[in-house]
N, C-alpha and C positions, 0 to 999 in steps of 0.2 A: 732322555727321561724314561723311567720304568714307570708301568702299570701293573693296579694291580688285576690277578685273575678275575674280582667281578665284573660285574655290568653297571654297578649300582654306583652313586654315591653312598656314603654313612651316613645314619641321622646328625653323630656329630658335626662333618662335614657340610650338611645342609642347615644347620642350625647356626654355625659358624659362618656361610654365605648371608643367609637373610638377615642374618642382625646387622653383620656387617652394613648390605643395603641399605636396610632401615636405618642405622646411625650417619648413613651419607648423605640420604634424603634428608632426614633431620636435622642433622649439622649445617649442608646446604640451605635449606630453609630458613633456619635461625642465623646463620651468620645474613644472610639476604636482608631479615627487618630487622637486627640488631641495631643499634645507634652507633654513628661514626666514631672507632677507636680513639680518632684525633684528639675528642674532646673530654675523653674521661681521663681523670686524675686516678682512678680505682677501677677496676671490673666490677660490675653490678648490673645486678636483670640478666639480660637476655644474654650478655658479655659474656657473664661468669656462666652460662649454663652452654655457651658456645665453647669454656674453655673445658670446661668437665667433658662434655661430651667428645671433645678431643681427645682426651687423658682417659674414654674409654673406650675409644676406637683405635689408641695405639695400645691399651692392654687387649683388646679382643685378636687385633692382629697378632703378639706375640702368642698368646694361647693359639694362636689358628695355624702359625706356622709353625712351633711346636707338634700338636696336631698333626698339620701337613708332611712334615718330613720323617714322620712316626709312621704311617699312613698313607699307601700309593692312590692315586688316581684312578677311576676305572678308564679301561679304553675309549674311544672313541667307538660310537656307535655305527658310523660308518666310513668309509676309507677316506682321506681326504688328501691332496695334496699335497706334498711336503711345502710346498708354500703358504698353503691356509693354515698346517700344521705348525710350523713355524711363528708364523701372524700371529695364530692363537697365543701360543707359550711365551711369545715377547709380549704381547700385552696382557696376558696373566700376571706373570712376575712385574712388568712394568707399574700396573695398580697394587700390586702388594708392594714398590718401590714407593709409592705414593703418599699408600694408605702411611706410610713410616714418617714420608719428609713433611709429609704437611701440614701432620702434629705438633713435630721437634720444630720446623719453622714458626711456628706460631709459637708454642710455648718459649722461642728463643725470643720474639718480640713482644711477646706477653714479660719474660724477666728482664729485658732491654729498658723496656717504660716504668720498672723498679715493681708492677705485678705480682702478685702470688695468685700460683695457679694450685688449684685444687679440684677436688675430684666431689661434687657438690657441699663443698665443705667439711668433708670427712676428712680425707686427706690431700695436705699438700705433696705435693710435688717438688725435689730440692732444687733450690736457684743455684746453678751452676755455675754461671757467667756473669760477669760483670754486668751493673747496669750502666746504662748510656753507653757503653761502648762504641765509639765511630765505625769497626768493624762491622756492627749490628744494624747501621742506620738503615739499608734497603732490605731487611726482613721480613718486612708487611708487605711489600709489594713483591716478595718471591714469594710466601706462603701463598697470596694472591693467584696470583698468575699460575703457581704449582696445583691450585683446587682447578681451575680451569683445564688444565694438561689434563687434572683426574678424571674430571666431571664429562669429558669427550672420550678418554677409554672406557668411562665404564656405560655409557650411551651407546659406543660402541660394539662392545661385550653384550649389553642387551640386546640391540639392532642383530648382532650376530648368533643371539639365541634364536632369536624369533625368525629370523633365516631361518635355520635348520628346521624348524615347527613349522613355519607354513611356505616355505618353497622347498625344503629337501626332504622334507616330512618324513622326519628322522626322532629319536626320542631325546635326541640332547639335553632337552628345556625339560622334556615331564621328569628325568634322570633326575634334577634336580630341584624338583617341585616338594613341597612336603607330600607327606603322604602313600610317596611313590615306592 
């Protein structure tokens, strides 16, 4: 992987992390008290604002990596590893692998149960795939089980900012604070 010559993150960059966070937190949250998918014949309430917010955390990732591969990384603030180094950039890309499948997973079981998924009603999203498909029958419980995968990298990713800030006491975490 190349870096680039700064130190810094970009504001884009940093604007592109936080929101991302923030629509993980809150998608997490709301899918948490939403009502059990079992029994809706339609998406409504909390459902349909579970699926939107899906549909704009998989547009914010395309913009982000876009972005990203427009755009190097700054270096690492201090030397580390080639095994933390390593660590690091596999679960990097692994939550951006995430951030991708566990939208399309969901949106494939959202059009599976005959759904229209839209973007809080502005725009839909085109049904691709057939509904009912037997293909399709275990898709709620991989989108499932794949938020969980996500929800422990990016815990991880935190847990491993806050390392560097108060045991390596390095700027990693303020690098990507606003403000900074």
């Amino acid at each position: 992987m190349t870096f680039s010559d700064s130190n810094k993150y970009t504001s884009p960059a940093k604007i592109f992390h936080w929101l991302t966070a923030l629509f993980i937190v809150l998608q997490c949250a709301v899918g948490w008290i939403m009502p059990d998918v079992d029994e809706l014949s339609t998406p409504e309430g909390l459902v349909s604002v579970h699926l939107s917010i899906g549909v704009l955390i998989a547009v914010l990732l395309v913009v982000r990596l876009m972005w990203r591969f427009g755009h190097k990384p700054p270096q690492a603030s201090i030397q580390l590893s080639p095994a933390f180094r390593f660590a690091a950039g596999v679960t990097h890309w692994a939550i951006y692998l995430l951030l991708l499948i566990v939208p399309i997973l969901g949106w494939i079981n959202a059009v599976e149960r005959g759904w229209s998924v839209t973007l809080f009603g502005i725009f839909r999203v085109p049904n691709m795939l057939p509904r009912e498909s037997a293909l399709w029958a275990d898709i709620g419980d991989m989108h499932i089980a794949s938020v969980w995968v996500l929800v422990v990298l990016v815990s991880l990713h935190a847990l491993a900012a806050l390392y560097h800030h108060f045991v390596l006491k390095d700027d990693t975490l303020k690098r990507m604070l606003p403000g900074s």
